[in-house]
N, C-alpha and C positions, 0 to 999 in steps of 0.2 A: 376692418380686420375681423378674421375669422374666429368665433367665439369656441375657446378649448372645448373637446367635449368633456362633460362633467367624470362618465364614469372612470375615465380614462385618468383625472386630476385624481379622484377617489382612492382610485390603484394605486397612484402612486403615493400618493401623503399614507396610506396604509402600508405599502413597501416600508416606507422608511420608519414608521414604529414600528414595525418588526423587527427592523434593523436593530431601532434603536433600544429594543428590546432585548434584542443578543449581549447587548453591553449591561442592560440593568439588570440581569438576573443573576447577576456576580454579586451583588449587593455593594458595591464601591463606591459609586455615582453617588457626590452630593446632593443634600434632596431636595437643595436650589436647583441645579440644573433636572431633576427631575419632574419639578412642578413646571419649570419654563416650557420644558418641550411637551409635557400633556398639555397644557394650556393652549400651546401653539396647536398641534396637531387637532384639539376640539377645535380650534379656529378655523385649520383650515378646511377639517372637513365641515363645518357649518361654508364653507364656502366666504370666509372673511378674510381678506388678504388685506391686512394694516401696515403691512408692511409696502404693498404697491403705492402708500399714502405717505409712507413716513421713511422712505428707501435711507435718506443720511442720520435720520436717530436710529435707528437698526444698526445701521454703522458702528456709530459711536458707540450704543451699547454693547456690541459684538467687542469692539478696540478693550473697551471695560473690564468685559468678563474675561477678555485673555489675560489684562495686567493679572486678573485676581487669582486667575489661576497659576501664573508664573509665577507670584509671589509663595503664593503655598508650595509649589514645585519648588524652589529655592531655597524656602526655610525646611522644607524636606515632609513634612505636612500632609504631602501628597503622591503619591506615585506618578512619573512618567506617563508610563501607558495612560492612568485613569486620565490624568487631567490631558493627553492627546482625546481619549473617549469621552470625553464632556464636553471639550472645544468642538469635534467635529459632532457631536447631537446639538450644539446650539445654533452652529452652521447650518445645519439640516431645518431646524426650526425656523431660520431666518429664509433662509431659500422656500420654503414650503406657504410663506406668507405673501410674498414676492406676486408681482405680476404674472401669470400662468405664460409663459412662452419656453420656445425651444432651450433656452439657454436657461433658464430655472430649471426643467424638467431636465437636461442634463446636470446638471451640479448637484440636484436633490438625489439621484442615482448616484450619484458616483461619491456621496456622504455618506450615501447607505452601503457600499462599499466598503469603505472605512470602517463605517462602527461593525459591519459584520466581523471586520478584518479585527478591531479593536477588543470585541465581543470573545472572537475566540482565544486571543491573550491573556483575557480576563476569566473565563470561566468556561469547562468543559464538556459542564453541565447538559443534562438529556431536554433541558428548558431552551437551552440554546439553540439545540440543533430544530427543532420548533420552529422559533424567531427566523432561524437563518433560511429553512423548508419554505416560510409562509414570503420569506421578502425576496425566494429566488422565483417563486409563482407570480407573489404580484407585482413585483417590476419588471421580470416578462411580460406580463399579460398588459400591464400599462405601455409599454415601448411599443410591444406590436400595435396597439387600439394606435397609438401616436404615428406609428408610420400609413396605417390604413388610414388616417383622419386626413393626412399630407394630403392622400393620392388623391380624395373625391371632393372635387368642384363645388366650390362657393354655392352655397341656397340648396345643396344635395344631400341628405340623410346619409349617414356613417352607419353601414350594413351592421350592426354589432351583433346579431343574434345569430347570423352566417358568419360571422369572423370567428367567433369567439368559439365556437364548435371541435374544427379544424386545429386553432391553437392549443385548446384544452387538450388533445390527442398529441400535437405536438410537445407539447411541456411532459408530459406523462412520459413519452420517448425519452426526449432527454434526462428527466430524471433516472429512469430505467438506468439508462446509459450511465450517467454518475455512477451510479452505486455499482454498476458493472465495472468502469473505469477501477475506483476506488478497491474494488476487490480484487484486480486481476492485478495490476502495479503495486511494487514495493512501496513502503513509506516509512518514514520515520516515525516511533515510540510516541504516542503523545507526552507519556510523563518527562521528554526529553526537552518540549515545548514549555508545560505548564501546564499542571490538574485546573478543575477548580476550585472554585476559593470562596463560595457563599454558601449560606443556608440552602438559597433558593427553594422554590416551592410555599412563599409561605413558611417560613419554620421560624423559630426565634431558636439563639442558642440557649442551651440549656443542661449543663452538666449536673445538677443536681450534687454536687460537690462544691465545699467551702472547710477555709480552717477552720471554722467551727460547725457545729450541730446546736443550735439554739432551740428550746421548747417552746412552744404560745403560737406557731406562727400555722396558717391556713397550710395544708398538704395539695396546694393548686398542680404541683408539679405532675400529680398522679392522673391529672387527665389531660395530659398533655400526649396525644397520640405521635409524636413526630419521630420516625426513627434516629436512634442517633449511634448505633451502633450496627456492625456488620462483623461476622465472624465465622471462620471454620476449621470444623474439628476434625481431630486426628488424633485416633477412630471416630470415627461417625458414628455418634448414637443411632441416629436414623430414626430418630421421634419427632412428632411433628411441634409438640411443646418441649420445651427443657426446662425438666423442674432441676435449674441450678441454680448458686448465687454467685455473680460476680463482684468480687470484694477491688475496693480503689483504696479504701485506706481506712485505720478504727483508730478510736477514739480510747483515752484513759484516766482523764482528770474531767470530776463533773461539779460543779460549783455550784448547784442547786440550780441555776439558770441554763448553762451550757456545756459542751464536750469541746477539751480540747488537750493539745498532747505538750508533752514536757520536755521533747525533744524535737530540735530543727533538722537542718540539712545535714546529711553525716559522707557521704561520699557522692562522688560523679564517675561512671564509666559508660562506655558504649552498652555495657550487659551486666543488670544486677542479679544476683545471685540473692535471696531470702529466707532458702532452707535449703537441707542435703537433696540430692535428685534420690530419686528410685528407678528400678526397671521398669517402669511403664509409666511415666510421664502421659499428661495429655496435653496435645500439641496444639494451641490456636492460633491462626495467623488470625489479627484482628484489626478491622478500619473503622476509627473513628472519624464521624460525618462531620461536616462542617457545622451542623443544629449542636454538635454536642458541648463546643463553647469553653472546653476545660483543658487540661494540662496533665493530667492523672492517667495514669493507664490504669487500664482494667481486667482482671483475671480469674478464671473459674476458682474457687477453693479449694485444695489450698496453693498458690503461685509459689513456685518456686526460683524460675527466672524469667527474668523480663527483660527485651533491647531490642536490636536491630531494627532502631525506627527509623523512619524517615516521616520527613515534617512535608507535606504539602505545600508549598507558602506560593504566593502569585505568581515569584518569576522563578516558580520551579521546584524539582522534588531537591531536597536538601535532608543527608545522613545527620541524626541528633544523638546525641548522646543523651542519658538519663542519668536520675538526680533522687537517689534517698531518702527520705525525711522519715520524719517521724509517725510510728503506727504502721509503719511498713507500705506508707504512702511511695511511689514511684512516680517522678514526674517528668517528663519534657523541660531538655534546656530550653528550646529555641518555640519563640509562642508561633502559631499554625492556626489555619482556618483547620487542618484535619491531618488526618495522622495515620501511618500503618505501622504496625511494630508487630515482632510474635512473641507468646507466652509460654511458660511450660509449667505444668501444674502438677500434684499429685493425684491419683484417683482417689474417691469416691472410701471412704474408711481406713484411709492409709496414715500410720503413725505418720504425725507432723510436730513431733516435740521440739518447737521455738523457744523453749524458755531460755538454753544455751544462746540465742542473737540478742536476750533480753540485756538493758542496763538495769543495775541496780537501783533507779530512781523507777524504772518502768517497771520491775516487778512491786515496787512499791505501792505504785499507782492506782493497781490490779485492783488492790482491797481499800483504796483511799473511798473517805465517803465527805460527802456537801459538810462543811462549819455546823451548819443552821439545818440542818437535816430534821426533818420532823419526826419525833419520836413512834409517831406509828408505824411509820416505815418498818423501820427492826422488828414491831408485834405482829405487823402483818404476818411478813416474809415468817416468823420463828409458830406462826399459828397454820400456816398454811403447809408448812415443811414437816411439822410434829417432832422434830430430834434428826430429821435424815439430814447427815454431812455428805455423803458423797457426791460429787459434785454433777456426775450429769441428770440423776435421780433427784436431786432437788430441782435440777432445772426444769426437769420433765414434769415435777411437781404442780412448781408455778408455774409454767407454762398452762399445764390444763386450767387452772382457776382463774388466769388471765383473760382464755379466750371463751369461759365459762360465764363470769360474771359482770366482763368488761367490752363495751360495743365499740364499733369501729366507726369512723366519722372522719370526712376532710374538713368540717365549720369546727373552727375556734374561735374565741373569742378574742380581747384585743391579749396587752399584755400583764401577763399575772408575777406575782410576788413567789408563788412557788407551783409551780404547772407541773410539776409532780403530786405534789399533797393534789394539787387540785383535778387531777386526771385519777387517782388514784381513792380519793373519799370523796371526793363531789361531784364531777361532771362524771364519772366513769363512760369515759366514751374517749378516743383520740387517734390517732394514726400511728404508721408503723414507729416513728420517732418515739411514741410515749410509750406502748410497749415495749419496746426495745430497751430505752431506759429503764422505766420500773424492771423491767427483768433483771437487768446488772445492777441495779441499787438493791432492789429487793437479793440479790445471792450476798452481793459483796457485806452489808448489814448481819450474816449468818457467818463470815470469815471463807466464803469460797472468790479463789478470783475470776473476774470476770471484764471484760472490755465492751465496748460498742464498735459495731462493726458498719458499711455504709460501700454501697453500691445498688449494681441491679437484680432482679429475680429475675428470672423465665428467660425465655427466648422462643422466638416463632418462626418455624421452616420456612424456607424461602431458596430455591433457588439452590439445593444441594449446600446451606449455610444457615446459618437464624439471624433474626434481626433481635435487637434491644431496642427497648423505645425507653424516650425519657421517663414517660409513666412507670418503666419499672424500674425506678429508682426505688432505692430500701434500705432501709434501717434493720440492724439485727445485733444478736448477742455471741458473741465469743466466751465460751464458759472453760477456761485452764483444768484440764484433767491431766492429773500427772501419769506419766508414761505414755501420756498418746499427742501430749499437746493444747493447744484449742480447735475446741470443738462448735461448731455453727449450733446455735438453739433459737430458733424462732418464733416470739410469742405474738407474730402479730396475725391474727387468722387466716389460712390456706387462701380464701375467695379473696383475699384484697391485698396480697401479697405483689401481683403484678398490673397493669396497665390499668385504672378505673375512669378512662377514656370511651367516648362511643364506639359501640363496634362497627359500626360501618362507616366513622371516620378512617376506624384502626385498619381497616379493609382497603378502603381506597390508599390510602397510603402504603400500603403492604404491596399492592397493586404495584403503586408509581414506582417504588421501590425498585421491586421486581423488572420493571421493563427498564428504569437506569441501571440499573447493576447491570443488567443486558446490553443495554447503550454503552456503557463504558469497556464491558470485555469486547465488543465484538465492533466499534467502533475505535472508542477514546484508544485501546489498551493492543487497535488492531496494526499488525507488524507483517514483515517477512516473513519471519516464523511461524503466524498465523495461517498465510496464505501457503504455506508450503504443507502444513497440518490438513487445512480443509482442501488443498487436491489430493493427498495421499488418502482420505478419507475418501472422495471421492471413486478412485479406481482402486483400491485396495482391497481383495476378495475378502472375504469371509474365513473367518479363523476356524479350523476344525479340531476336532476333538482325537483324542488320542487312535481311536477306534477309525478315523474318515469320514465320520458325518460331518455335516455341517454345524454349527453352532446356531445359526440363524432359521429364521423357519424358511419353508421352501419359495417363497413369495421374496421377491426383489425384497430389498431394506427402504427405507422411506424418504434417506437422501436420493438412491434413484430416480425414484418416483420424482422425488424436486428435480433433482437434474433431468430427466424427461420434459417433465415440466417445463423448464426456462428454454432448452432447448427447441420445445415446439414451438414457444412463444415467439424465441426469434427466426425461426421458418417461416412463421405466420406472419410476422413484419416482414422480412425479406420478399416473401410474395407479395404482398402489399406495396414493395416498390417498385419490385418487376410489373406488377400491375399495372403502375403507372404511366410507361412509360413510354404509351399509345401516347400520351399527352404531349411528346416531346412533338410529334407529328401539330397540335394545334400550336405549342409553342411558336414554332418555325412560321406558321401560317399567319401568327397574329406579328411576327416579326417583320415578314413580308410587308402586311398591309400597312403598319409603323412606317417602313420604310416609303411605300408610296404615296403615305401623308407627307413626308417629311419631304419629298420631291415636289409637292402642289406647292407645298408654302415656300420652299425654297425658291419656283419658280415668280409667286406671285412678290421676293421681297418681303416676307415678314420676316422679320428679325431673329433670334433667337438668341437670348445671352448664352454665356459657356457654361455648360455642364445643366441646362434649363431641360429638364423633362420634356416630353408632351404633358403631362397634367399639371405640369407646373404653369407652362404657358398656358394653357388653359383658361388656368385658376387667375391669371396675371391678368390675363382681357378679362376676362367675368369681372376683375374688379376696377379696371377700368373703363369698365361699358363698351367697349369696342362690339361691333355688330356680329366680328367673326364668330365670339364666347358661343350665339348661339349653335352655329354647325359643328362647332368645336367639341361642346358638352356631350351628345352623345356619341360624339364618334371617339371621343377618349373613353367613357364609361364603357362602351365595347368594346375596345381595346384592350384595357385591365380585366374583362372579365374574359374573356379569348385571351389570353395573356395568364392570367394567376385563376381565374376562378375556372378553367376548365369549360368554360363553357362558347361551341366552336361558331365562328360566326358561318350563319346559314348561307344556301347556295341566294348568289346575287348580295345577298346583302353588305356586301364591303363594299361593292360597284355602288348601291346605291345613297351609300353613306359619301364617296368620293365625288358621287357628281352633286351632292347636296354642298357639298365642302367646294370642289368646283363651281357652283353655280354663285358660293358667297362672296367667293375671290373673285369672281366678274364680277359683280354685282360692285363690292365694293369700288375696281379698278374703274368701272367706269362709272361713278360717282365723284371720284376723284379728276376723271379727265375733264368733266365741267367744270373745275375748279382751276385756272391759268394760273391764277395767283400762289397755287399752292403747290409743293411736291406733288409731281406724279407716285401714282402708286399710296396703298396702304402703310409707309414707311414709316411717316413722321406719326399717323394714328397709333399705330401698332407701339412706338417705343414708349 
């Protein structure tokens, strides 16, 4: 038997983690079956197939893993789809360890099939389309390497450095072709399908939101580069940072230890209202990422309404209604890997007087101070303030001697009896939480009110939007001035206010971002309407100005130019096949001399099963030693290469491959006639 060639087994067991890679970048897959199939696939590319050794325990452990996965499907445990995408990556697994032959190599394909199939159920992800790019290359390129490995004769080297040339050009084409396909035809909405529904990339979720705000604990969150938020405004600042704050929800009861609110859930509608609108609103439509792990929306200052969301969830986009609580928190009924909703906010020093949506226990709250409050607290705050009561003048007070006297720091220590005293007379050093605090303990101690407020800082251009990364999660102070509301005061220093993550992690990321957010409009999010948009774009002249000039400069616009572009490309291929098509002329010729092979051995009695090539038979005497294998051997290798490789057989030399071929079949025939005993004829050798 003829031994697989190896590159071609390579291709393929890397085909299928790709594949099965399309499915795990959902983050779904249990990470039993995820260690199985890494394990397997090291296996098989070390070239260990344990499974050619142990075919019925493979079996049974396959039988195994299906109960187990049926059983969690059943108690509900599990998702449908995933536990179909776990079954068939163990499939995949088991077939990859298997004996290398034709019928492994197709089953191992056609698993990978599946989980691409399964992958895209599961996640819409710009990681996916990756996995799915890399297992359409290399189970091409393994299928071809396996049909050229067929054609060439037993003890003959598999041309792979001439094959693989030609196919690489071909695969390039038909990619080409896809992505042309895919843009010129309609198709349905993805989110019609299923977004997705993991972190991916790497990300851990992380909202940086809890019912409480607890002191003493390490600020790790602030170098966490992963974005987790996407949003765009109306009007466009048009800056490349946005020094804003996005507020999720504040805080008004502090126990010496923690923040937390006095008030639960108060209403449910598709659209919460928080304060009166005004004439100029700012408008955010805003997507929370699958990293971001939380339930809370989020709003520039001050939010006025918040709804129209929609929940992301595996098998689909799904309308959510929102949910009130307490501190003017707004949260998601329905829990989502991710979320779009819009906001509508006040601008930038616009009366926001909330004390009218206040209860009476929450204006109380304002000025409530810790039991066990340490008495320096009040001396500070009344030494630092000298007699000033108004309220954003003292804040602005203590803020300067905050970020004057007191350092910034993510290292705390374990847990303390009072992390205010002790941020405050001892360690003077802490994160935005301890500032934050002290700021409202220090007013509220003077009789002004104050709350803790909790969200993000900044935001970073990108793509005509800004991103939020969990690093700019934040801590701050709401300081109650009457007739205008509360008002944002911030004591935790400008430089550490946002992302204290590496910058060229925050880069690359900002990066990967940038090209999924791209992946998703112009792939995931791409429709009919799309395609009817980028052809009217296409021939659509140039807008002019009232006067008859043009608006554009006098040089084509730059989708031209693209469209030039594609256009000459497939000129260029087109003549590339007109090119060819001298070749049809050797085609014919090598058909010919096929044929008058096929006439010598017809005459001498060699057999031929049905549907048996010439290089199959070939290959069939070559391994059972029959004498013809040798006349045989090159006169098929020029055949396939006059045949597929172009290349024409020279003058005479088919005549002399045929009387080589003729001279065997004598040879053989009259070998045979001294034998009485035996069939005449190469019959009974041959079958």
């Amino acid at each position: 038997m003829k031994r697989p060639l190896r590159l071609r087994l390579v291709l393929r067991d890397l085909g299928a983690g790709a594949a099965f890679g399309a499915m795990a970048v959902s983050g779904q897959l249990p990470l039993w079956v995820l260690g199985v199939f890494l394990l397997s696939l090291v296996l098989a590319l070390s070239d260990v197939r344990i499974v050619a050794r142990h075919a019925r325990l493979s079996a049974v452990l396959l039988l195994i893993a299906a109960v187990l996965l049926g059983l969690r499907l059943t108690s509900g445990a599990m998702n449908a789809v995933v536990a179909a995408c776990a079954f068939a990556g163990l499939i995949s697994a088991q077939r990859m360890l298997s004996t290398p032959d034709s019928s492994a190599d197709g089953q191992t394909h056609l698993t990978g099939l599946l989980m691409v199939a399964g992958g895209a159920a599961l996640s819409g992800d710009m990681t996916y389309a990756l996995c799915l790019i890399a297992f359409g290359v290399l189970a091409s390129l393994s299928l071809a390497l396996g049909v050229v490995e067929a054609a060439v004769p037993d003890g003959e080297p598999v041309p792979v450095r001439s094959v693989l040339l030609p196919l690489s050009g071909g695969l390039s084409f038909a990619v080409a072709g896809a992505m042309a396909f895919f843009i010129l035809f309609p198709r349905l909405n993805w989110a019609m399908v299923g977004p997705r529904s993991a972190p991916g990339f790497g990300a851990v979720s992380s909202a940086g939101f809890s019912d409480t705000v607890r002191l003493g604990g390490a600020g790790t969150i602030k170098s966490n580069p992963r974005v987790v938020l996407r949003a765009t405004l109306t009007p466009d600042p048009g800056r490349e940072e946005l020094d804003a704050y996005w507020v999720g929800r504040t805080y008004d009861t502090f126990d010496g230890q923690e923040w937390t609110n006095v008030v639960g859930a108060q209403r449910t509608e598709r659209q919460i209202t928080l304060r009166p609108a005004s004439d100029t609103l700012l408008h955010q439509r805003v997507e929370l990422l699958p990293a971001y792990g939380g339930r809370t929306l989020v709003a520039l200052e001050s939010p006025s309404r918040l709804g129209n969301a929609l929940a992301l969830t595996p098998t689909g986009t799904r309308a959510s209604t929102v949910q009130l609580h307490g501190g003017g928190e707004v949260r998601f009924t329905i829990t989502a890997p991710a979320y779009t909703y819009e906001a509508y906010s006040l601008p930038p020093n616009a009366k926001a007087d909330a004390s009218s949506g206040l209860r009476a226990e929450e204006r109380d709250q304002l000025l409530a101070l810790p039991e066990h409050l340490d008495p320096r607290v009040a001396q500070l705050a009344a030494s630092v303030l000298d007699g000033e009561k108004e309220p954003l003048a003292a804040a602005r007070k203590l803020v300067s001697h905050l970020q004057r006297d007191y350092a910034y720091t993510l290292e705390q220590g374990g847990s303390l009896e009072d992390p205010l005293a002790d941020f405050l007379f001892a360690r003077k050093a802490g994160h935005c939480e301890h500032f934050a605090t002290a700021l409202t303990v220090l007013l509220r101690t003077q009789g002004i009110s104050a709350r803790l407020a909790t969200g993000f800082f900044g935001g970073a251009r990108m793509d005509g939007g800004y991103l939020v990364r969990a690093g700019d999660a934040h801590a701050w102070t709401h300081v109650f001035v009457p007739g205008r509301g509360f008002v944002t005061v911030d004591a935790t220093p400008p430089s550490h206010r946002t992302s204290q993550g590496f910058e060229l992690i925050e880069k690359l990321l900002a990066l990967y971002e940038a090209v999924e957010g791209r992946w998703r409009q112009s792939v995931v999010d791409y429709s009919f309407r799309d395609q009817f948009e980028l052809a009217s774009k296409l021939v659509r002249p140039p807008r002019r100005t009232a006067e008859g000039a043009a608006t554009s400069s006098r040089l084509p616009p730059m989708r031209a130019w693209v469209t030039a572009a594609v256009v000459a490309f497939l000129v260029w291929r087109l003549g590339r096949i007109v090119a060819r098509w001298p070749r049809r002329a050797l085609r014919l010729e090598a058909t010919r001399f096929l044929d008058r092979v096929d006439a010598l051995l017809a005459r001498a009695h060699v057999p031929r099963r049905e549907d048996e090539s010439l290089e199959d038979l070939t290959t069939r005497l070559a391994r059972d030693g029959h004498p013809l294998a040798l006349a045989l051997t090159p006169l098929t290798r020029r055949y396939l290469e006059a045949r597929f490789g172009g290349r024409a057989l020279r003058e005479g030399e088919a005549e002399h491959l045929l009387r080589t071929l003729r001279r065997a079949l004598d040879a053989e025939a009259a070998r045979h006639a001294h034998k009485p005993d035996e069939q005449a004829g190469p019959t009974a050798r041959a079958s």
